[in-house]
C-alpha positions as CSV (number, residue, x, y, z in Angstrom):
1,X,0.0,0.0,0.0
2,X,3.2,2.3,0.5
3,X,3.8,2.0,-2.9
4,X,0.6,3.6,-4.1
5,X,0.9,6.4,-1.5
6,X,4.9,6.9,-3.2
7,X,3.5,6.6,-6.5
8,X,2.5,9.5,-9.4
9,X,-0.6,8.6,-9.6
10,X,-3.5,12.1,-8.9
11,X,-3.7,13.0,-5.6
12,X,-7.9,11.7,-5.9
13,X,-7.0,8.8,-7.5
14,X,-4.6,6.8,-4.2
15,X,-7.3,6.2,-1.7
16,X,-9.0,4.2,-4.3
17,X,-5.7,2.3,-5.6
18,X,-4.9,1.8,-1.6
19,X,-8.1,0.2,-1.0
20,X,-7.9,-2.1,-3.6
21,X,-4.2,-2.9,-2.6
22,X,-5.6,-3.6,0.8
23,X,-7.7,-6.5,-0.9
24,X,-4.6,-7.6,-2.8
25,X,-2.5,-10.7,-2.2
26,X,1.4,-9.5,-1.9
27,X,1.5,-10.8,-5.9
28,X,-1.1,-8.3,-6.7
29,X,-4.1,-11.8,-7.2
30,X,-7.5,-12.6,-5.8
31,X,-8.5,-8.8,-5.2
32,X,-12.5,-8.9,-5.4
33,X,-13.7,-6.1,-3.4
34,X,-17.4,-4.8,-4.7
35,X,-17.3,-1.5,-6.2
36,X,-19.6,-0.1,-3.1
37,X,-17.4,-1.6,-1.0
38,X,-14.2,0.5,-2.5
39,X,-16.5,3.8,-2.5
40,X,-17.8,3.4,1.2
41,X,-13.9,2.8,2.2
42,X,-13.0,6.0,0.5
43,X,-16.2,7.5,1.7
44,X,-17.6,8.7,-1.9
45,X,-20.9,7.1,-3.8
46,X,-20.8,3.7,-5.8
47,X,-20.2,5.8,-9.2
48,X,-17.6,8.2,-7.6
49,X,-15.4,4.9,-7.5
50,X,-16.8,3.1,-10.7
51,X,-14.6,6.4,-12.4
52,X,-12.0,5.7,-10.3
53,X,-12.2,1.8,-11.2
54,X,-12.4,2.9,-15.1
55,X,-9.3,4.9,-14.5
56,X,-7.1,2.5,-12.9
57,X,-8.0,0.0,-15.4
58,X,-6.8,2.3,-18.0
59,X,-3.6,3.3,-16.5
60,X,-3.2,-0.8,-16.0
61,X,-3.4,-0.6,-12.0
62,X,-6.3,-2.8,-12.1
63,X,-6.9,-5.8,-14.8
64,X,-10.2,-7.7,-14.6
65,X,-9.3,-11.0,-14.0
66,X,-13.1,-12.8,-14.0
67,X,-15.8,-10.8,-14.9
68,X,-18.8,-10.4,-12.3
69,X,-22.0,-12.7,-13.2
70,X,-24.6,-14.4,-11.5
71,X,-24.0,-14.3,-7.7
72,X,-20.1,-13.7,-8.4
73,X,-18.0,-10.8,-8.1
74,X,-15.5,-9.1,-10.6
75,X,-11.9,-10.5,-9.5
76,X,-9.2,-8.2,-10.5
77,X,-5.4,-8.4,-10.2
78,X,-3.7,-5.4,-8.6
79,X,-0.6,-4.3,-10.9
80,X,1.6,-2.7,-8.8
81,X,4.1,-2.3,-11.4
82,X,2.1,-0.3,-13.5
83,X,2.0,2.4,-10.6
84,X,4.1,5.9,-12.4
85,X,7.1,6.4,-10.3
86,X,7.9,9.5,-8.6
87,X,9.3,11.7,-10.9
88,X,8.8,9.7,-14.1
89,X,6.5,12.1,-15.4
90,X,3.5,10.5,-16.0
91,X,2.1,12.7,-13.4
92,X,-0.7,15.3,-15.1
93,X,1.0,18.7,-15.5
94,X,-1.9,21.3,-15.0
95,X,-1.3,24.2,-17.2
96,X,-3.0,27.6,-16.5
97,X,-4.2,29.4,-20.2
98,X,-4.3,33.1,-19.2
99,X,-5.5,34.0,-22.5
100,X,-9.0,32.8,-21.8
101,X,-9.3,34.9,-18.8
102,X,-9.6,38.7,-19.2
103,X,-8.2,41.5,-17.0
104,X,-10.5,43.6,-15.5
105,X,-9.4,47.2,-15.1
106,X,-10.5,48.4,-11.6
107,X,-13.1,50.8,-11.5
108,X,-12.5,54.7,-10.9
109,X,-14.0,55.8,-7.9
110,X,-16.1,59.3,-7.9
């Protein structure tokens, strides 16, 4: 779990990747937490942490081992390897375009 915490992953994004790890064997297997589950550890709504879930799975965190069916859950593997690095830039930049924000020119007072 102290590698997600150390990792380059968002700042909104850990909480969910540490409760999954928490489910986790050491080799990353049999992780099947339910997707309410995840949100009510975090403390956010069932689709808060299905976006989370989406996003993991597309930065390969998460892979969907079993898919969820009749009376089963969706088993996923936990790949800590594919958590960014510190400093390997895969960390979002957040730029700031001034140009869509105009000045406004204080007002002259009487």
């Amino acid at each position: 779990m102290s590698a997600v915490f150390e990792s380059a992953l968002p700042a909104w994004l850990k909480p969910y990747a540490a409760a999954f790890a928490t489910f986790a064997e050491d080799d990353g297997s049999k992780c099947f937490p339910s997707v309410g589950r995840i949100g009510r550890m975090v403390g956010r709504d069932a689709r808060s942490a299905r976006r989370a879930v989406a996003e993991l799975r597309r930065r390969r965190v998460l892979e969907i081992v079993q898919r969820s069916g009749r009376e089963r859950t969706t088993r996923y593997f936990f790949n800590a390897r594919a958590l960014p690095a510190a400093g390997d830039g895969a960390q979002q930049v957040i730029s700031f375009d001034k140009t869509r924000f105009q000045q406004v020119k204080p007002r002259k007072s009487a």
